[in-house]
N, C-alpha and C positions, 0 to 999 in steps of 0.2 A: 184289363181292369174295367170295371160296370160303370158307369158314372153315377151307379146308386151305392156304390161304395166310397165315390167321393162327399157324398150326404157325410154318411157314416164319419169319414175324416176330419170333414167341418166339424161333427159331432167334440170329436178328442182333442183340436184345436179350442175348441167354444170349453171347454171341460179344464185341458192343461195351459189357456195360455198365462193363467197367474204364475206358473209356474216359470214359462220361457218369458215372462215378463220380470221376476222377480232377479232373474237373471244380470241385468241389467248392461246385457254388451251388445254391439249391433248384431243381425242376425248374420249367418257364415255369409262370406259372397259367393261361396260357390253354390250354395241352395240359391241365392235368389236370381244368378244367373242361371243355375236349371229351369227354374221356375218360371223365367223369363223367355226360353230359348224355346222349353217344350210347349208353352202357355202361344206364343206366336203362331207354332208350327201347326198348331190345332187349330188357333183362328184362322190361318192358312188354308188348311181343309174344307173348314168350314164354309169358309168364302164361296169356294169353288163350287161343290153340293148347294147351294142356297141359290147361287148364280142359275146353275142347271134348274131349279125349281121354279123360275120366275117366269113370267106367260112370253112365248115369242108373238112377234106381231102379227100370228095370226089367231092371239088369244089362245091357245092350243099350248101343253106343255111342253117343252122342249126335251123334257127328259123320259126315256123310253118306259113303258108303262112297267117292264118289269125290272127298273131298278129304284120307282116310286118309294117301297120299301125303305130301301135305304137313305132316302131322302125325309122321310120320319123317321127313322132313326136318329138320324143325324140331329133333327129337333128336337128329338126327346134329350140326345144328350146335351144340347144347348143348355135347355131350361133347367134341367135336374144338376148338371156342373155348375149352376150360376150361384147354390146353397155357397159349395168352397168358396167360390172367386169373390163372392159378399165378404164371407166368415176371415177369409187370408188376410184380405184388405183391410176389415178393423181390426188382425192381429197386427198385422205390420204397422199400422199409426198408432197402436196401443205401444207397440213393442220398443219405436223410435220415439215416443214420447218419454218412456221409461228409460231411456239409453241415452237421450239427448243428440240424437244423431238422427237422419235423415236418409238412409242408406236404401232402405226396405218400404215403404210408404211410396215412394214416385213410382216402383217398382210393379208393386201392386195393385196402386189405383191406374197406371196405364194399362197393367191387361186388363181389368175389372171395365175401365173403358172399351178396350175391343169387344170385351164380351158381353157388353150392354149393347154396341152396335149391331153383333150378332144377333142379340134374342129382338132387339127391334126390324130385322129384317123378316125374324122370324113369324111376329105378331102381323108385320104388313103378311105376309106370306099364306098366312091363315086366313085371312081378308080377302085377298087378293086372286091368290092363284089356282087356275084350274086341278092343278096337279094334286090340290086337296081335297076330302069329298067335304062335306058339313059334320059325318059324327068323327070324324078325323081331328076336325077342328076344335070340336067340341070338347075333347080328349085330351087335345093339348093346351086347350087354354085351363084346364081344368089343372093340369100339369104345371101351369106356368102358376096360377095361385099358389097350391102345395109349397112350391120351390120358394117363391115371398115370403109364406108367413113360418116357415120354415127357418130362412133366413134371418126374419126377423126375431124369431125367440132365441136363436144360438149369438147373436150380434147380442142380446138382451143379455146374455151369458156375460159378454165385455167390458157389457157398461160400467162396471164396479171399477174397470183398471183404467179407461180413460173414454170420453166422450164419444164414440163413434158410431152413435146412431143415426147419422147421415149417411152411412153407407148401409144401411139398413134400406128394405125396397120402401117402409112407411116408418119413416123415424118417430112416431108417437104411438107406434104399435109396438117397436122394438122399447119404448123407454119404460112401458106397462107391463111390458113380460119383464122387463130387468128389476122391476117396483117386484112383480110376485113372486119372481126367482128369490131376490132378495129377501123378504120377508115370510117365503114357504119354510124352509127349515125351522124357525126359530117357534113354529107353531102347532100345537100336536098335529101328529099323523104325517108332519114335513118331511120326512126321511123319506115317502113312498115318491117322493116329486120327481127326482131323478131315472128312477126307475118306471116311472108314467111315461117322461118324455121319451125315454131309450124305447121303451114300447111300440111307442106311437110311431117315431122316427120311424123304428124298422117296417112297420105296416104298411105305411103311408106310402112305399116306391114300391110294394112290393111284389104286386102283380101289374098287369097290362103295358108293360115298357117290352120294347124289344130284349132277345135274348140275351146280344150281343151287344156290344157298342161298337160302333164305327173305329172309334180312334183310341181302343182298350190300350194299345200301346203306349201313346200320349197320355191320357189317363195316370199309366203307370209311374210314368216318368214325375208327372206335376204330383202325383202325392206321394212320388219318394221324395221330392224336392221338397216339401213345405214338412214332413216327417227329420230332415235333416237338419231343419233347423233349430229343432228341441235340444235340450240336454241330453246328455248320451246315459246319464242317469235316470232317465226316465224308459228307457229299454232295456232292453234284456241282456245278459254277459256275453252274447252271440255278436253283438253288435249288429244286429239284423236292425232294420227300419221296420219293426212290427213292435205297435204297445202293447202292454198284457192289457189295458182296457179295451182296445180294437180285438182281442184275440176272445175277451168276454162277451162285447157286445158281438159276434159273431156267434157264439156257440146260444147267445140269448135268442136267435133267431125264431129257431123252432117252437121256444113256448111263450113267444112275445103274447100272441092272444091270451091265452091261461094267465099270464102276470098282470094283464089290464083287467079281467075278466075278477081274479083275486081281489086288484085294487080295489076295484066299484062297489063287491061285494063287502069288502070291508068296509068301505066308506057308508054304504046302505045302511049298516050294524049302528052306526053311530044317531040314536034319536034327537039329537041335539045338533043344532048349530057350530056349538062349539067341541061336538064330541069328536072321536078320532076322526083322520079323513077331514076337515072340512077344511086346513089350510092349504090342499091341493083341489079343493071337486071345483072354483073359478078356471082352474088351470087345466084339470081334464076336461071341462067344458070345449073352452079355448082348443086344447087338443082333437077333440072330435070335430070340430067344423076343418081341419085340415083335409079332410077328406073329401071335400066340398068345392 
């Protein structure tokens, strides 16, 4: 699995968890010890690849030129998995606050911590180390933004079920997207909002990332676990861990451009302020600097 497919996952958590919140029971233990075992096992890896990256004492890389490669790799997936590891974590303190339990929250916020210490090894790393060139760097710091404010409008998604804009990477960017989330539907042309962001989202990882991901396996594993934790009503009579919304925003891929392309144009149509389109064009704004 890509770790731009775990973007996408955050997306269906940020989207269904009023739903696994209205729930109101702790989330299974057996998701959150997946989620735990296979979240470790990556930062494991992780370790290891970041270690090999860092300069030996003779300032010189330690890691052989032709496995460089996969030592950006491995960053990219750092940065772009860190959308989930944000989005889980103010499901899970949403989810125990709503359940009165405490089960899922310590859970979450300790990998959420491993994998802050990861992307800060990463960021020295980009500073620091030969093994990087400058437009390498430049790529991924570029990557590490996306993956923030990314973060912070699907946390914004949350905010309606319980306070958790501190796990947001800027908690007063996340509480402004949760202000426009909140009040885009209720205002002509608010129906296109949803489908602006699913747009944007899919864009936005979709070229310049390795083919592969390092630890697709891992990957797999952590977003079968956080997919497990949902109602079982919310899937398919297969009992497969695939939502029909993940199964749409997939087939949306191909004409993601053409549906941003429709929005703006609609929204152009509108000569007024307050004609169609203008309770979303703040919010496509906000969406185009993701690219940035």
């Amino acid at each position: 699995m890509h770790a731009r497919e775990l973007v996408e996952l955050a997306a269906l958590v940020a989207a269904h968890g009023p739903a696994l919140a209205r729930v109101r029971v702790p989330m299974p233990e057996s998701s959150l010890e997946e989620y735990w075992v296979a979240s470790k096992c990556r930062l494991d890896r992780w370790a290891r690849t970041l270690k090999s990256l860092e300069p030996a004492g003779d300032r010189t890389p330690s890691l052989p030129a032709r496995r460089r490669p996969i030592g950006q790799a491995v960053m990219e997936e750092i940065l772009i998995s860190e959308v989930l590891a944000r989005v889980w974590a103010a499901m899970a303190c949403a989810s125990d606050r709503h359940s009165n339990t405490d089960a899922a929250e310590p859970i979450a916020r300790s990998v959420l911590v491993g994998h802050m210490e990861a992307r800060h090894r990463v960021l020295t790393l980009l500073v620091r180390s030969p093994a990087i060139d400058a437009d390498d760097a430049v790529r991924l710091n570029r990557l590490r933004r996306q993956s923030e404010r990314w973060s912070d409008l699907l946390i914004g998604h949350l905010i309606a079920l319980a306070d958790v804009a501190e796990l947001a990477a800027e908690p007063s960017r996340a509480r402004e997207f949760a202000r426009d989330l909140h009040d885009g539907p209720r205002k002509p042309g608010g129906r296109h909002v949803r489908s602006l962001v699913l747009a944007s989202l899919r864009g936005a990882f979709r070229q310049g990332l390795a083919a592969e991901s390092p630890n697709a396996d891992l990957n797999a594993r952590i977003a079968g676990s956080v997919l497990a934790a949902f109602p079982a009503e919310l899937f398919d009579a297969t009992g497969l861990l695939r939502s029909a919304w993940l199964v749409r925003l997939t087939s949306f891929a191909d004409d993601a451009e053409g549906v941003v392309h429709e929005l703006l144009k609609a929204d152009a149509r509108g000569s007024r302020s307050d004609g169609p389109g203008s309770s979303y064009r703040r919010l496509s704004g906000r969406m185009r600097r993701f690219e940035g």
